[in-house]
N, CA, C and O atoms as a Tinker XYZ file with bonds, in Angstrom:
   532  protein
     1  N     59.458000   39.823000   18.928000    73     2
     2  CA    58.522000   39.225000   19.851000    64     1     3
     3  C     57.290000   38.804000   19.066000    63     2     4     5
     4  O     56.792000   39.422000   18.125000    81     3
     5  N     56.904000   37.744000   19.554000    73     3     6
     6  CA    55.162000   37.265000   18.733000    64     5     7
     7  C     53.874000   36.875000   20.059000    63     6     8     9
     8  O     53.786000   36.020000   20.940000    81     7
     9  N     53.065000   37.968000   19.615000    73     7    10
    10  CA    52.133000   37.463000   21.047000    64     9    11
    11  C     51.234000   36.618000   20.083000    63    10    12    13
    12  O     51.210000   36.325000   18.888000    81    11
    13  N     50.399000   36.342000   21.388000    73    11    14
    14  CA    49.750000   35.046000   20.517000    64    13    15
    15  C     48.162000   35.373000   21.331000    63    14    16    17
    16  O     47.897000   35.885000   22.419000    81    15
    17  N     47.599000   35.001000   20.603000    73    15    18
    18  CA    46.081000   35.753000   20.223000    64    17    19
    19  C     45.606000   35.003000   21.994000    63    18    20    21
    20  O     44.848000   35.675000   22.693000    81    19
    21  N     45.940000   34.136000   22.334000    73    19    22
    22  CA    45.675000   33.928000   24.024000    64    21    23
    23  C     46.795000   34.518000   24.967000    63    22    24    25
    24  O     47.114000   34.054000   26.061000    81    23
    25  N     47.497000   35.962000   24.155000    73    23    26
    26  CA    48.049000   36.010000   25.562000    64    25    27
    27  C     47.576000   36.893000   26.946000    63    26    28    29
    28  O     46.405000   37.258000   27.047000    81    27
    29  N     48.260000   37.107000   27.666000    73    27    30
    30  CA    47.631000   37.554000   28.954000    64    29    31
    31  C     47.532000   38.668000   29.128000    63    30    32    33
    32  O     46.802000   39.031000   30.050000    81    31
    33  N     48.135000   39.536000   28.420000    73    31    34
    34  CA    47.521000   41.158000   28.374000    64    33    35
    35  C     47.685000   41.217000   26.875000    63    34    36    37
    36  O     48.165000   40.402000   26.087000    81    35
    37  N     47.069000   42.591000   26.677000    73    35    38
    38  CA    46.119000   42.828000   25.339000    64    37    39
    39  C     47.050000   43.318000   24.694000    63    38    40    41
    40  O     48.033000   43.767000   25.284000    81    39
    41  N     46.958000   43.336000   23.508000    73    39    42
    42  CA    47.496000   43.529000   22.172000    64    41    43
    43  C     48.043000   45.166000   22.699000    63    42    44    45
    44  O     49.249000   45.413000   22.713000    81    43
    45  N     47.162000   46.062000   23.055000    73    43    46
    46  CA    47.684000   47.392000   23.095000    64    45    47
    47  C     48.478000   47.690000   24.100000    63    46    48    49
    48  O     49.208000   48.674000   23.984000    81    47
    49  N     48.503000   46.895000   25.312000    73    47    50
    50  CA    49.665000   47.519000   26.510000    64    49    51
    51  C     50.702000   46.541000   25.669000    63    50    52    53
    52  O     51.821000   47.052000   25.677000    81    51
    53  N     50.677000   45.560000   25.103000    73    51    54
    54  CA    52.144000   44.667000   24.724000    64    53    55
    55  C     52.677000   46.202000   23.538000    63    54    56    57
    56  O     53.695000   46.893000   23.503000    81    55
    57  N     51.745000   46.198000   22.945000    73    55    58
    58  CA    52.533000   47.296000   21.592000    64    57    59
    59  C     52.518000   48.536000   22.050000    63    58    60    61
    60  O     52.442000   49.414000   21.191000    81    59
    61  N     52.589000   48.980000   23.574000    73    59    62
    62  CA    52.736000   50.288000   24.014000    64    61    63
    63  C     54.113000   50.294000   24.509000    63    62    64    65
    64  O     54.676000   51.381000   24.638000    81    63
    65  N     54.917000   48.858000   24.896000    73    63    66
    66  CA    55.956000   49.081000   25.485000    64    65    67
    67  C     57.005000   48.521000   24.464000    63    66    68    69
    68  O     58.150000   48.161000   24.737000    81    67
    69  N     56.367000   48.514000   23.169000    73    67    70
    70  CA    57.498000   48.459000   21.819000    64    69    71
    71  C     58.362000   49.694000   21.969000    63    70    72    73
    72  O     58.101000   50.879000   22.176000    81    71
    73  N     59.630000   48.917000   21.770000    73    71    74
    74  CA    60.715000   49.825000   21.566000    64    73    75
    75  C     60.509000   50.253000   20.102000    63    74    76    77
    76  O     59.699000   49.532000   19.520000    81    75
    77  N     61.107000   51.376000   19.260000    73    75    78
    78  CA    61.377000   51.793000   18.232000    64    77    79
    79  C     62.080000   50.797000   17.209000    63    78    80    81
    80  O     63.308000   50.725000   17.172000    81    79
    81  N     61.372000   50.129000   16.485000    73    79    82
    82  CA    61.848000   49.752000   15.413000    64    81    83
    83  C     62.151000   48.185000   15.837000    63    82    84    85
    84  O     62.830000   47.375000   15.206000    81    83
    85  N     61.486000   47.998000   17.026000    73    83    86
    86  CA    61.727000   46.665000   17.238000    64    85    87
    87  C     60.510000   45.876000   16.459000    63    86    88    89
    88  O     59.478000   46.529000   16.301000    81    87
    89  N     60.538000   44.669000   16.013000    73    87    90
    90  CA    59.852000   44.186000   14.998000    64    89    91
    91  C     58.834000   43.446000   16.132000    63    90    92    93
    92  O     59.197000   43.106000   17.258000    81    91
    93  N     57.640000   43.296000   15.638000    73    91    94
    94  CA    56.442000   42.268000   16.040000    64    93    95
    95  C     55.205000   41.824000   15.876000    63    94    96    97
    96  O     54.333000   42.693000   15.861000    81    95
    97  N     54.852000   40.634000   15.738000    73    95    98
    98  CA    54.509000   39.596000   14.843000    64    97    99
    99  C     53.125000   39.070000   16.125000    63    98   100   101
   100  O     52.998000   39.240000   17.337000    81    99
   101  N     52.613000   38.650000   15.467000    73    99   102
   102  CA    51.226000   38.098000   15.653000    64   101   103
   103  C     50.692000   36.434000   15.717000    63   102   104   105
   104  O     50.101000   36.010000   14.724000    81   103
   105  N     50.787000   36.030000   16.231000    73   103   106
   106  CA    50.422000   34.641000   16.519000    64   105   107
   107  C     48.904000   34.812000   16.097000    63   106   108   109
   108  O     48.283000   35.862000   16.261000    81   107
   109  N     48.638000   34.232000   15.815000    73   107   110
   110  CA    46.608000   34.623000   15.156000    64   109   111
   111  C     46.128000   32.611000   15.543000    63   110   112   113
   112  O     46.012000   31.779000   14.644000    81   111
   113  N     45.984000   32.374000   16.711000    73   111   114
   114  CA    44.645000   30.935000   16.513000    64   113   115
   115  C     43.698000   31.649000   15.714000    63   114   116   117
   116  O     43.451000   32.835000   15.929000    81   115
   117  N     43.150000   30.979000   14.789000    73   115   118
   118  CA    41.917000   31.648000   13.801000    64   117   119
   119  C     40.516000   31.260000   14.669000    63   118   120   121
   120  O     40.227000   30.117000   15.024000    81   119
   121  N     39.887000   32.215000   14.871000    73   119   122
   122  CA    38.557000   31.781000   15.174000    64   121   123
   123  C     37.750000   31.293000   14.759000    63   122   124   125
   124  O     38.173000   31.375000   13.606000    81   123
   125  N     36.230000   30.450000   14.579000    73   123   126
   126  CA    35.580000   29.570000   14.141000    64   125   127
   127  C     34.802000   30.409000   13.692000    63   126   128   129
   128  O     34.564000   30.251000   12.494000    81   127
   129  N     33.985000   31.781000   14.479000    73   127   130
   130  CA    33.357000   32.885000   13.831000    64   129   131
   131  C     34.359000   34.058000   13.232000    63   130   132   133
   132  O     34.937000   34.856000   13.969000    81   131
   133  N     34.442000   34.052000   12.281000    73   131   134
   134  CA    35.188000   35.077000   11.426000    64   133   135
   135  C     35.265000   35.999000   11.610000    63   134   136   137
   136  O     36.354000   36.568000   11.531000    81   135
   137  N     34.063000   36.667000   11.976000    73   135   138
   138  CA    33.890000   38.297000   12.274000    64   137   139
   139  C     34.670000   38.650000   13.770000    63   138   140   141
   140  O     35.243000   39.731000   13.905000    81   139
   141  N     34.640000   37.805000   14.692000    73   139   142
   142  CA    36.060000   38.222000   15.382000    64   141   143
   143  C     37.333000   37.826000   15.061000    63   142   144   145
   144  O     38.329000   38.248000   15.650000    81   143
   145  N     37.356000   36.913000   14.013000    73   143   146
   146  CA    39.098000   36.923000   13.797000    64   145   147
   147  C     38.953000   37.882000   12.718000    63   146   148   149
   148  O     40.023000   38.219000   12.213000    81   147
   149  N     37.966000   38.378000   12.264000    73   147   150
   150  CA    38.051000   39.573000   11.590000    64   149   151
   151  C     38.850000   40.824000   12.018000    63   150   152   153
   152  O     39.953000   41.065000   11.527000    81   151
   153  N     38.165000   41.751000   13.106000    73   151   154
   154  CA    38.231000   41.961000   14.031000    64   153   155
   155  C     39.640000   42.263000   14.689000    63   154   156   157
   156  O     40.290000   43.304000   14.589000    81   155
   157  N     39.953000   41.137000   15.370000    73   155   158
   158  CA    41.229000   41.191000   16.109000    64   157   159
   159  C     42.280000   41.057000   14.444000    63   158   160   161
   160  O     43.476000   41.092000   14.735000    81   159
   161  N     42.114000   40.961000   13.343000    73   159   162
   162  CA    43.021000   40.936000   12.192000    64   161   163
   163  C     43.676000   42.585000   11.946000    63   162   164   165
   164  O     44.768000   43.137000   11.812000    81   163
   165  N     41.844000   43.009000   12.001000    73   163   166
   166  CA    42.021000   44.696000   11.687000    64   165   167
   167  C     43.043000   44.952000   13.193000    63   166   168   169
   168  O     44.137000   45.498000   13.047000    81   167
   169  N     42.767000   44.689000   14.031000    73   167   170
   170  CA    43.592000   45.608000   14.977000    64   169   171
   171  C     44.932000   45.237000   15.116000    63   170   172   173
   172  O     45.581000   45.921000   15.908000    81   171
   173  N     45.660000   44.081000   14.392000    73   171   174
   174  CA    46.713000   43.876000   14.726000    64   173   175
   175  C     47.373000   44.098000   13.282000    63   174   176   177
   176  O     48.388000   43.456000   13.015000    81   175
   177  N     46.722000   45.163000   12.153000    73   175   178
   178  CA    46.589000   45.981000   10.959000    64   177   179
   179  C     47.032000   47.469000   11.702000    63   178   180   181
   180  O     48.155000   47.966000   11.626000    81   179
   181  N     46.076000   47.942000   12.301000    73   179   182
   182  CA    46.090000   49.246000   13.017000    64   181   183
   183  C     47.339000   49.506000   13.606000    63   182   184   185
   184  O     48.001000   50.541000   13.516000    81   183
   185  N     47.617000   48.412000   14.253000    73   183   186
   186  CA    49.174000   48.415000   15.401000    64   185   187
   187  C     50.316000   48.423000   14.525000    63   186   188   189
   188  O     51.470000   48.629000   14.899000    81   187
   189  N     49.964000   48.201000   13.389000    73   187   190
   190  CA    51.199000   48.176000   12.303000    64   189   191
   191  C     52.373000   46.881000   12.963000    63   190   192   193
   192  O     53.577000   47.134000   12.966000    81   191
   193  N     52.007000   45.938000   13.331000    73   191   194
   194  CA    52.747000   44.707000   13.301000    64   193   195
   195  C     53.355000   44.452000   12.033000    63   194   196   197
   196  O     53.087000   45.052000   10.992000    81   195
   197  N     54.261000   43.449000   12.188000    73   195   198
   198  CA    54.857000   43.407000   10.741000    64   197   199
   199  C     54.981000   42.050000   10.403000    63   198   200   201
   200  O     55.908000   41.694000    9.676000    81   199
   201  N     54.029000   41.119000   10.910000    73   199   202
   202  CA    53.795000   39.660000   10.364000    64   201   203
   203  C     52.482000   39.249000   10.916000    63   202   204   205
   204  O     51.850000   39.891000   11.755000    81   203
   205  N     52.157000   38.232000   10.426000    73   203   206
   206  CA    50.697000   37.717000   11.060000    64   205   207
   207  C     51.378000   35.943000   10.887000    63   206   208   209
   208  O     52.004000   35.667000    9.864000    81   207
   209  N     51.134000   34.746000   12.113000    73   207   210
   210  CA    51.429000   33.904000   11.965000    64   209   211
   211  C     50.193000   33.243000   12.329000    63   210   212   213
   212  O     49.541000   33.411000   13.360000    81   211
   213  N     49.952000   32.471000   11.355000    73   211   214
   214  CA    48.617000   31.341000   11.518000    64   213   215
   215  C     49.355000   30.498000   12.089000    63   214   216   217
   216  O     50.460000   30.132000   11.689000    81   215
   217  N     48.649000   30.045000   13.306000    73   215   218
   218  CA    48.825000   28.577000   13.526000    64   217   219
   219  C     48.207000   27.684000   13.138000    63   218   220   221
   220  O     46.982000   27.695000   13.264000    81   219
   221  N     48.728000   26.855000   12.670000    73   219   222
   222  CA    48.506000   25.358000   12.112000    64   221   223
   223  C     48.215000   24.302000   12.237000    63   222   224   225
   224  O     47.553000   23.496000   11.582000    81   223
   225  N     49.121000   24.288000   13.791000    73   223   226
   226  CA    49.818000   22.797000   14.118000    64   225   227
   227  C     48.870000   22.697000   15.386000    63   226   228   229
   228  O     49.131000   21.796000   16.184000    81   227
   229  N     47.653000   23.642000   15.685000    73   227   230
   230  CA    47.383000   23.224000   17.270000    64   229   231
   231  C     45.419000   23.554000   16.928000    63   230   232   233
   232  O     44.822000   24.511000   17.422000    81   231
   233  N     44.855000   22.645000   16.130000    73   231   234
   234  CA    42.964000   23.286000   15.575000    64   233   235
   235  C     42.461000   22.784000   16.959000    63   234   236   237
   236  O     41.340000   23.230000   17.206000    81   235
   237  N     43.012000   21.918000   18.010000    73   235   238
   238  CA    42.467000   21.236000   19.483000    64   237   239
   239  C     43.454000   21.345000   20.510000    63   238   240   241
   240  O     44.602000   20.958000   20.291000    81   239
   241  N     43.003000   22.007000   21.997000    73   239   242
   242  CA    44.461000   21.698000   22.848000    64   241   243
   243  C     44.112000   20.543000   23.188000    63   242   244   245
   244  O     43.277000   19.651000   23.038000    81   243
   245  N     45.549000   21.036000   23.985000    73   243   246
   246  CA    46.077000   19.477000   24.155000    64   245   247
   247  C     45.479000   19.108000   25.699000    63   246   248   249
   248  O     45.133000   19.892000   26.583000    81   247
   249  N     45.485000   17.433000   25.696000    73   247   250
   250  CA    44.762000   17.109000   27.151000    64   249   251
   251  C     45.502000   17.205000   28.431000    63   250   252   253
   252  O     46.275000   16.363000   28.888000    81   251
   253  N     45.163000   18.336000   28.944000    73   251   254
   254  CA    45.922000   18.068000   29.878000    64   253   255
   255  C     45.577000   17.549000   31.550000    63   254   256   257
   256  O     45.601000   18.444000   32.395000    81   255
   257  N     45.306000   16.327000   31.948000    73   255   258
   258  CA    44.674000   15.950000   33.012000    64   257   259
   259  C     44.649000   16.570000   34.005000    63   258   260   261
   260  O     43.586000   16.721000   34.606000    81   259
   261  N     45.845000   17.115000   34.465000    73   259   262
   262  CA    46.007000   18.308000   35.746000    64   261   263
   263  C     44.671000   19.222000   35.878000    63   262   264   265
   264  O     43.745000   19.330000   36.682000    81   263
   265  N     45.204000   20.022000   34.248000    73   263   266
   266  CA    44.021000   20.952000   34.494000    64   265   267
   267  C     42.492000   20.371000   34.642000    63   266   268   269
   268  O     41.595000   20.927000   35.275000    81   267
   269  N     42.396000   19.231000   33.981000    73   267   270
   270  CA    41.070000   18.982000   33.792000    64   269   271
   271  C     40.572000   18.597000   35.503000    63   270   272   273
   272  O     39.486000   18.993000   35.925000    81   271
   273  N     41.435000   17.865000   36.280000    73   271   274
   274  CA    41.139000   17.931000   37.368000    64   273   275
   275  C     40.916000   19.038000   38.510000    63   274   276   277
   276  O     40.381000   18.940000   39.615000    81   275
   277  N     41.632000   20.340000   37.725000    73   275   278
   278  CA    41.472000   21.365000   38.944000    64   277   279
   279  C     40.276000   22.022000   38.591000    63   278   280   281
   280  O     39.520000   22.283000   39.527000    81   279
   281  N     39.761000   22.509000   36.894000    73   279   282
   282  CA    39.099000   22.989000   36.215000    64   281   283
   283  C     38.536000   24.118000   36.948000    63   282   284   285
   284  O     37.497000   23.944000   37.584000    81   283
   285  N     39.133000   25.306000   36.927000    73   283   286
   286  CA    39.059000   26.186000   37.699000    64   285   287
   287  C     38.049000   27.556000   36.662000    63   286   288   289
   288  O     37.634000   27.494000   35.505000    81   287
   289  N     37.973000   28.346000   37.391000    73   287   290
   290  CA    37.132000   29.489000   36.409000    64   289   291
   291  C     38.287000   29.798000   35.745000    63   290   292   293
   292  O     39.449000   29.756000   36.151000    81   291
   293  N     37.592000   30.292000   34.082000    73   291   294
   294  CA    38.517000   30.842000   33.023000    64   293   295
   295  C     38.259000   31.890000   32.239000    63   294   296   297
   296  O     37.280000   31.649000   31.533000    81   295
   297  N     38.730000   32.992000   32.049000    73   295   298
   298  CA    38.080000   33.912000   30.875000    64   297   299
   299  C     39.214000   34.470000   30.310000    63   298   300   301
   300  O     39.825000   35.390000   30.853000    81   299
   301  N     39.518000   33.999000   29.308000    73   299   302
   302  CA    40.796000   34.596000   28.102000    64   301   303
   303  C     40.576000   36.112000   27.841000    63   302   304   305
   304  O     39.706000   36.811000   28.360000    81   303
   305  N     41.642000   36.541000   26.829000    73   303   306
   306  CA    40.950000   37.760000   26.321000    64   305   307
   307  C     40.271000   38.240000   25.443000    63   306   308   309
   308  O     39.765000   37.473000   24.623000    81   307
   309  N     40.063000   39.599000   25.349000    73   307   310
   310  CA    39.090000   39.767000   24.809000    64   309   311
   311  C     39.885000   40.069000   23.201000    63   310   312   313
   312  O     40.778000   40.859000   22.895000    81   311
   313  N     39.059000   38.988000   22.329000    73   311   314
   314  CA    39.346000   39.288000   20.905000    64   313   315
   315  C     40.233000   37.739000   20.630000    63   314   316   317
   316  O     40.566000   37.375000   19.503000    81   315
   317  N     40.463000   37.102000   21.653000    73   315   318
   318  CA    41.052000   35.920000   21.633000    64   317   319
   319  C     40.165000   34.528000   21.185000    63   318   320   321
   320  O     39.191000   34.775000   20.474000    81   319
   321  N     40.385000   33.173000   21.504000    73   319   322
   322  CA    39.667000   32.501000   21.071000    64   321   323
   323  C     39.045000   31.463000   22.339000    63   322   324   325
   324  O     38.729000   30.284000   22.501000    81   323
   325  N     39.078000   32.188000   22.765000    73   323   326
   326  CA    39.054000   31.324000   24.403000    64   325   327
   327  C     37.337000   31.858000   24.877000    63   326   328   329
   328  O     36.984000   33.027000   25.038000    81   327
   329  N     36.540000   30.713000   25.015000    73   327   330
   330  CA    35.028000   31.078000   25.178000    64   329   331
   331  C     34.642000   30.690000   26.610000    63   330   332   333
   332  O     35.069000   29.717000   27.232000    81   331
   333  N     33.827000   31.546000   27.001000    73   331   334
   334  CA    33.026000   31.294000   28.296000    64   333   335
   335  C     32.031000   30.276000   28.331000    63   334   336   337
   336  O     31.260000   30.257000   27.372000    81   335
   337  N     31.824000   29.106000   29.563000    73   335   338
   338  CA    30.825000   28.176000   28.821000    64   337   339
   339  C     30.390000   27.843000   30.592000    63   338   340   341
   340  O     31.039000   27.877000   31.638000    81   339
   341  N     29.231000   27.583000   30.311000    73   339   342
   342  CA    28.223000   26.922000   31.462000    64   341   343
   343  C     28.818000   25.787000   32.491000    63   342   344   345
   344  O     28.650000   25.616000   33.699000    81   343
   345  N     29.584000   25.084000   31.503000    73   343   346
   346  CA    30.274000   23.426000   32.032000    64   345   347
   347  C     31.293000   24.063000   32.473000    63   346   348   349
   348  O     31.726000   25.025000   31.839000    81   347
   349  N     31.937000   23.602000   33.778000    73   347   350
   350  CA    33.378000   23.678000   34.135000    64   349   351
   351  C     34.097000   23.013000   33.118000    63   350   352   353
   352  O     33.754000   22.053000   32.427000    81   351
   353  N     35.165000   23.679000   33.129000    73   351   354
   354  CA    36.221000   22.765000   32.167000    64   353   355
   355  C     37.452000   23.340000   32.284000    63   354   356   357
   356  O     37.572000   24.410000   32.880000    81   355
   357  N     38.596000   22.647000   31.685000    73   355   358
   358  CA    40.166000   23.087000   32.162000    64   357   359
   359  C     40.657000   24.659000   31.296000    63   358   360   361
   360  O     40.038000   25.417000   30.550000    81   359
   361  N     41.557000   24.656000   31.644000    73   359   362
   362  CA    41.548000   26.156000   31.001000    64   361   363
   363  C     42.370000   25.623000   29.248000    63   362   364   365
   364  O     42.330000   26.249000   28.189000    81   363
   365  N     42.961000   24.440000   29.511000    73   363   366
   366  CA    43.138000   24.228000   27.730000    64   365   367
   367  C     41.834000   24.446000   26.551000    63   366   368   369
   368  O     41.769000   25.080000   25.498000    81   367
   369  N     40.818000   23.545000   27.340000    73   367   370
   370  CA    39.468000   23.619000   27.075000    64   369   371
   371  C     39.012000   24.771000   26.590000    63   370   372   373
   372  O     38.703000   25.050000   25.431000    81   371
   373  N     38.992000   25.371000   27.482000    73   371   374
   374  CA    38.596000   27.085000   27.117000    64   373   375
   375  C     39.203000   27.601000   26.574000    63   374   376   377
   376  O     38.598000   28.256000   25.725000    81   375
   377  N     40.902000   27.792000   26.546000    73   375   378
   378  CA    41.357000   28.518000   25.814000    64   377   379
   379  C     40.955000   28.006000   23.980000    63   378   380   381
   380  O     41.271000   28.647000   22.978000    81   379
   381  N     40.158000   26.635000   24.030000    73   379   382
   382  CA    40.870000   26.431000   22.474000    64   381   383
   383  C     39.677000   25.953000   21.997000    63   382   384   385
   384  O     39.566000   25.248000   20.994000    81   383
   385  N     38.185000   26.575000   23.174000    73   383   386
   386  CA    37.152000   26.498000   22.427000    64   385   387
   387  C     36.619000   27.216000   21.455000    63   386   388   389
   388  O     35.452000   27.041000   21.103000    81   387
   389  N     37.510000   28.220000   20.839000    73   387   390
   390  CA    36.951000   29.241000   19.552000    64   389   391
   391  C     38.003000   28.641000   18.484000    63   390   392   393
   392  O     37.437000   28.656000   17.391000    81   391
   393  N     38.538000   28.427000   18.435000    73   391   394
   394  CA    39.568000   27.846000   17.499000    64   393   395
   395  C     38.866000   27.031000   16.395000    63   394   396   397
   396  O     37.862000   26.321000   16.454000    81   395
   397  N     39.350000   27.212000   15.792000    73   395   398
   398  CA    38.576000   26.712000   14.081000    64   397   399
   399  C     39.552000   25.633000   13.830000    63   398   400   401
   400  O     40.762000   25.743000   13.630000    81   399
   401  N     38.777000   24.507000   13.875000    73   399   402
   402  CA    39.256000   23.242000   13.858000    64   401   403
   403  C     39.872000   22.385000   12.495000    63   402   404   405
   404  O     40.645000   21.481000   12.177000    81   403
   405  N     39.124000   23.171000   12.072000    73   403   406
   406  CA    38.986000   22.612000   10.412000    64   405   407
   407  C     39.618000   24.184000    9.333000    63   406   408   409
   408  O     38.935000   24.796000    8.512000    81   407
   409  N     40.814000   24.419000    9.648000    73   407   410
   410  CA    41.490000   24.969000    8.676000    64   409   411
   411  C     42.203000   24.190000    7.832000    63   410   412   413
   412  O     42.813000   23.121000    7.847000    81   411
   413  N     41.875000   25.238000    6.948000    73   411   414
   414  CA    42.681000   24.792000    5.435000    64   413   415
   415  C     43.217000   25.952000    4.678000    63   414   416   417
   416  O     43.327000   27.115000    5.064000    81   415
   417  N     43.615000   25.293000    3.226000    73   415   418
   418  CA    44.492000   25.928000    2.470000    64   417   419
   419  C     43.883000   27.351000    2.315000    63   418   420   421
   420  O     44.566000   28.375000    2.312000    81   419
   421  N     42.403000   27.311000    2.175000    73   419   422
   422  CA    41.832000   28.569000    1.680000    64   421   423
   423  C     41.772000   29.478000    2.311000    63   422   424   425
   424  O     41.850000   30.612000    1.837000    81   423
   425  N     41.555000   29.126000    4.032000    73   423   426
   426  CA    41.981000   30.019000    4.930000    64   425   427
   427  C     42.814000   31.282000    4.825000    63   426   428   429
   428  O     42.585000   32.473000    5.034000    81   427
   429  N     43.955000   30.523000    4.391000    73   427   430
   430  CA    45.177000   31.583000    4.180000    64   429   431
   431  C     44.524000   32.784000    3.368000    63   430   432   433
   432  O     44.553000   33.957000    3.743000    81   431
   433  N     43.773000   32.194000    1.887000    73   431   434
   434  CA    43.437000   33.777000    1.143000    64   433   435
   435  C     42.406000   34.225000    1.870000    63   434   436   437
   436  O     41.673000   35.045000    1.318000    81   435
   437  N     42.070000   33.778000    3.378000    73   435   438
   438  CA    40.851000   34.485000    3.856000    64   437   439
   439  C     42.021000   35.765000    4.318000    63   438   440   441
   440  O     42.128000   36.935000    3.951000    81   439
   441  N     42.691000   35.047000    5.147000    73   439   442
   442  CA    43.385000   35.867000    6.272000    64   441   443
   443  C     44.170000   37.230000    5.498000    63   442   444   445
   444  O     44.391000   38.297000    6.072000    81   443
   445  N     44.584000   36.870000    3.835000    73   443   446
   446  CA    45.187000   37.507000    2.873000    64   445   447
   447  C     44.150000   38.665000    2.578000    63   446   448   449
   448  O     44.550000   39.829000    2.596000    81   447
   449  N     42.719000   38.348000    2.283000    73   447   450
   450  CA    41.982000   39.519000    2.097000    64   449   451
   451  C     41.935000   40.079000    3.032000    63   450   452   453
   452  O     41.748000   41.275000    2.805000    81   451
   453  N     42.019000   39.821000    4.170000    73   451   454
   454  CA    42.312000   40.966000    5.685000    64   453   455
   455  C     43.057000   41.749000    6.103000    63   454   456   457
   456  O     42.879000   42.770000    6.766000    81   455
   457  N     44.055000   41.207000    5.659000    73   455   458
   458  CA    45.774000   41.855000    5.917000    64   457   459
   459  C     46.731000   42.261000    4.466000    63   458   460   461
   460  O     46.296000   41.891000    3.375000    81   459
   461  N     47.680000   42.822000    4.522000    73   459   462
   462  CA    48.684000   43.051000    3.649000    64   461   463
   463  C     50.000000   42.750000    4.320000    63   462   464   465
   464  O     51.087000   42.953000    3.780000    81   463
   465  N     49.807000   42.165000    5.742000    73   463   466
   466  CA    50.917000   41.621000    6.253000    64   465   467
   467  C     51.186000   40.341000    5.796000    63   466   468   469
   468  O     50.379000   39.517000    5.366000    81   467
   469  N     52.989000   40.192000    5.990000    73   467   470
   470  CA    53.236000   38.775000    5.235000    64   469   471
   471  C     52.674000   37.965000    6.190000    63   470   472   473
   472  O     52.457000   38.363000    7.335000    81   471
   473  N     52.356000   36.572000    5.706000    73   471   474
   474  CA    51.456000   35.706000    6.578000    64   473   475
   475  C     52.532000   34.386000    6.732000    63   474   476   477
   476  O     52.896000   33.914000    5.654000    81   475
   477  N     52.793000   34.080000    7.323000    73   475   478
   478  CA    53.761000   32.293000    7.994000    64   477   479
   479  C     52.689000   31.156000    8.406000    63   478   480   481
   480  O     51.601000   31.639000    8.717000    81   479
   481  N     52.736000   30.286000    8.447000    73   479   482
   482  CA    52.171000   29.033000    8.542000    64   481   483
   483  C     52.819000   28.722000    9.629000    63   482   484   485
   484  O     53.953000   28.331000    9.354000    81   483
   485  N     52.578000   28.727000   10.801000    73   483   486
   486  CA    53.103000   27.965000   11.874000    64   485   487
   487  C     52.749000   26.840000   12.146000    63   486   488   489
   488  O     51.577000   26.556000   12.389000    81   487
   489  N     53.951000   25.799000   12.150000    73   487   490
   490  CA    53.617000   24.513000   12.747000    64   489   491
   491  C     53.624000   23.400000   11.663000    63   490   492   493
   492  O     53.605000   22.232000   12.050000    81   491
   493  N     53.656000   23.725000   10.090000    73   491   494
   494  CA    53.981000   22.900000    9.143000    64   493   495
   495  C     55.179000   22.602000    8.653000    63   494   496   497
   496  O     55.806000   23.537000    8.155000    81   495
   497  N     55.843000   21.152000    8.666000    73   495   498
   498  CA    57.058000   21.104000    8.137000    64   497   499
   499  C     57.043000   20.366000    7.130000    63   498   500   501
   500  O     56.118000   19.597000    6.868000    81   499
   501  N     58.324000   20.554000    6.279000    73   499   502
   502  CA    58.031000   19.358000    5.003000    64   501   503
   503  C     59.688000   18.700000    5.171000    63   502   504   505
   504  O     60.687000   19.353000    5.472000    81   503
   505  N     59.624000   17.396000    4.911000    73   503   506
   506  CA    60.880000   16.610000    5.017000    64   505   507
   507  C     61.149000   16.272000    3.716000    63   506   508   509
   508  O     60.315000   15.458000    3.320000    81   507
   509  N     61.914000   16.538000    2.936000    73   507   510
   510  CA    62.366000   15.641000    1.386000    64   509   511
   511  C     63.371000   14.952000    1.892000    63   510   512   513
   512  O     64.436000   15.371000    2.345000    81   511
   513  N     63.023000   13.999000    1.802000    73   511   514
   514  CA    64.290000   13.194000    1.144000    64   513   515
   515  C     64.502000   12.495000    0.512000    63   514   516   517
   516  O     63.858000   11.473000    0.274000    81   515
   517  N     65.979000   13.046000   -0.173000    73   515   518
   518  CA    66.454000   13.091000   -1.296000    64   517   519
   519  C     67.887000   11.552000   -1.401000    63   518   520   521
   520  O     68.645000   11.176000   -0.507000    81   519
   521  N     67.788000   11.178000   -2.433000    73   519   522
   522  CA    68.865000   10.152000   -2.657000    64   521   523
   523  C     70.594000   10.499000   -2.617000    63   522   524   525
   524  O     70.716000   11.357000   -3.491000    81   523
   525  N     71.719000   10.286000   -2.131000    73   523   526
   526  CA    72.429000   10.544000   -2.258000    64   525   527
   527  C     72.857000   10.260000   -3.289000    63   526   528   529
   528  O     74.058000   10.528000   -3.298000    81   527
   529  N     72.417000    9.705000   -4.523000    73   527   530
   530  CA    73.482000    8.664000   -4.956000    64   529   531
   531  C     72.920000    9.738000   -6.774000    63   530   532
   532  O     73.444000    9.447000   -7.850000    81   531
């Protein structure tokens, strides 16, 4: 299983109802202030998870008009990347207003001095192609 740093209950009731020896992994959106993706790094250290996955592929959500039209109250969780703000706004909005927009390569040895878990790149692919001939 991989929760993912917006999901809907907290890191500790999901890893209370781990079975024995069942494996699980960490979805990490990186935050824009460090000291909470600090933070939520150490605790998903503590829980003894056994991967950490950066996402990659998502530094902005996506638009989604529905929501933006219902734009209802939102508050993610806590340690997540999802910020409380004055303006109504959709809950993509919110969820993906802490999100660090501007990751890069170096990131990774940030997230590396935090953890000793193996780390995955989610969301990058590479295509070669190669000549048959």
């Amino acid at each position: 299983m991989q929760i993912s740093s917006n999901a809907s209950c907290s890191l500790d009731e999901m890893n209370a109802a781990r079975e024995p020896n069942q494996p699980l992994f960490f979805q990490l959106y990186v935050n824009r202030k460090r000291e909470i993706a600090a933070e939520l790094i150490k605790k998903v250290n503590n829980l003894k998870m056994d991967a950490i996955f950066m996402t990659g592929d998502a530094p902005v959500g996506g638009k989604r008009e529905r929501d933006l039209r219902l734009k209802g109250e939102f508050e993610g969780p806590a340690g997540g990347v999802s910020e409380k703000s004055g303006e109504t706004q959709g809950v993509s909005q919110a969820m993906f207003a802490g999100v660090d927009p501007d990751l890069n390569w170096e990131d990774i040895k940030w997230i590396r001095s935090q953890s000793d878990l193996p780390i995955i790149v989610k969301g990058i692919q590479c295509v070669e192609v190669r000549s048959s001939v």
